[in-house]
N, C-alpha and C positions, 0 to 999 in steps of 0.2 A: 645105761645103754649097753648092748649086746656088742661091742666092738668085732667079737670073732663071726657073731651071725651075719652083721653090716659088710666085714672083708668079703665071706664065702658069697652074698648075696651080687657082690661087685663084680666077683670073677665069673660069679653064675651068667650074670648080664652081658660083659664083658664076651663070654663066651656064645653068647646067643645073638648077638650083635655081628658073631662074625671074625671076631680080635683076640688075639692070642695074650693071654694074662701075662705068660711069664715074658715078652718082649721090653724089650731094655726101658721104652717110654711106659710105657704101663705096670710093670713089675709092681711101684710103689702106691701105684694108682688105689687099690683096696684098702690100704693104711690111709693114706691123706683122707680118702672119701671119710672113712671112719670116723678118723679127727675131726673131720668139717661135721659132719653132722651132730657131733659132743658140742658142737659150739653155736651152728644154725638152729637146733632145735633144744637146747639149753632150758628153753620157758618150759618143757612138758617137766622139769623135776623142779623147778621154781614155785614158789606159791607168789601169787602178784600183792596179797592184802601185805606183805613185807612190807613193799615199799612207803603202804598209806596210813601205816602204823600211828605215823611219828607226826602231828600235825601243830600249827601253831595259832591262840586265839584272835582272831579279830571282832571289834566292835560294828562293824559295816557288813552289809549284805550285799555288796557291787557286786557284778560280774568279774568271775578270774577266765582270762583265757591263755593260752599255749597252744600257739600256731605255728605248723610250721616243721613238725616233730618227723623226720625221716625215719623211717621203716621198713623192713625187711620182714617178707615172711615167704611160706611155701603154702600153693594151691594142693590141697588136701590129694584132688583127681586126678592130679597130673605130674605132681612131685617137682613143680618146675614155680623157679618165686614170683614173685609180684612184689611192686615195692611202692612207694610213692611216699604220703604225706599227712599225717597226723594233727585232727584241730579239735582242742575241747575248751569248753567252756562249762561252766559249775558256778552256784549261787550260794555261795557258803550259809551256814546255820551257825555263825558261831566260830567255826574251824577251819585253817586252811591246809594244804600241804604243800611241804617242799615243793617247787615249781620242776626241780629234775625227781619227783617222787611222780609225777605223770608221767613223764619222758620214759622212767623205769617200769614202770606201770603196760605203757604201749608196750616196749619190747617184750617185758615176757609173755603176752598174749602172741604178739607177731613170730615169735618163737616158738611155734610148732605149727604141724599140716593142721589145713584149716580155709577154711573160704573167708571171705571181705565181709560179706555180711555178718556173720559169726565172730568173727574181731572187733567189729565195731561195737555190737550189742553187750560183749563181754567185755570190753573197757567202760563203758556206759556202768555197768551192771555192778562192776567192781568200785568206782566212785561212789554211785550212789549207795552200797551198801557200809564200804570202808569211812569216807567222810561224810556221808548222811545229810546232804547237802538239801538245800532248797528246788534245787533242779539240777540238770545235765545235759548237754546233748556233746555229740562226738560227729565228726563228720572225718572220712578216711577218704582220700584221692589215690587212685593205687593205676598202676601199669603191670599186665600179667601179662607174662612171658608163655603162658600159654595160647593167649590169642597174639603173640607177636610174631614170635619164632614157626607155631603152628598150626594147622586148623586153620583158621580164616587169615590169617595173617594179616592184619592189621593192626603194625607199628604204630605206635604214638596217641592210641586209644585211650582213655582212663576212663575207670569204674569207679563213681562215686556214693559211698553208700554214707549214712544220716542214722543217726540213734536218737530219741531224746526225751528224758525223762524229766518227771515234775512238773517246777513249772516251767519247761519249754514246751508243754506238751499243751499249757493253757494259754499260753501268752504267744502271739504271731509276732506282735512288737520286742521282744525276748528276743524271737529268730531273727526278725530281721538284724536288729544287731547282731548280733553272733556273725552274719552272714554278712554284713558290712567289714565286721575287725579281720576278718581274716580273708580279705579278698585283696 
């Protein structure tokens, strides 16, 4: 990341806003912003197949699931986050992963601008290609602070969006469980 373009781009704002940069509460303001976004948006220099490298064998085909998985990310349109709640399930082929190699998996997608739909599809998309699984589906619960703070403003709203490949995609009875474990 561009740290000196992120400063000048803060005080650009800062000064369109109305608010004088160099005032004693905002002085450092351009630096922190800088540093928060080396950190918020971390996933754009990340490769996520890292995490799903490292798998281990099993003899069973059962459902794995991980519900539950808290998430941060920012809405691409509005530069403003959304955050909520991570649930996947996958039908191993054989192979499993670390149960935090999913958890790492969400974050570096939720780790850069980006809509709900587009995160869910691309953790979906990264399983099935990294564990090569029998199926997939992903379902994201999220709270945008673009519809909270602004625009229509309604607090306490959540957007749920649904991915699911293989065979969640044949099997309804699949879904339904899925849709039972994590409720």
């Amino acid at each position: 990341m561009d740290q000196e373009k992120i400063k000048q781009g803060v005080r650009l704002i800062l000064e369109g806003i109305g608010e004088d940069p160099k005032r004693e509460g905002l002085k450092e303001t351009p630096d922190r912003i800088a540093r928060m976004y080396e950190e918020i948006y971390g996933g754009l220099k990340e490769e996520p197949s890292i995490h799903l490298r490292k798998t281990f064998h099993v003899d069973n085909d059962e459902m794995v699931v991980e519900r539950d998985i808290t998430f941060y990310s920012t809405c691409e349109h509005h530069l403003l986050p959304f955050y909520g709640k991570a649930h996947i399930a996958y039908i191993p082929d054989g192979r499993v992963a670390g149960l935090s190699k999913l958890a790492r998996t969400v974050e570096v997608y939720a780790k850069r601008p980006q809509i709900q739909e587009k995160l869910t599809g691309q953790i979906a998309d990264a399983l099935m290609e990294h564990l090569k699984p029998k199926g997939v589906m992903v379902m994201l619960t999220a709270e945008h602070m673009c519809m909270t703070m602004r625009g229509i403003k309604k607090p306490g709203s959540q957007t749920v969006t649904v991915a699911k490949r293989g065979r969640f995609l044949e099997d309804s009875e699949l879904v339904q469980e899925f849709y039972l474990m994590v409720r």
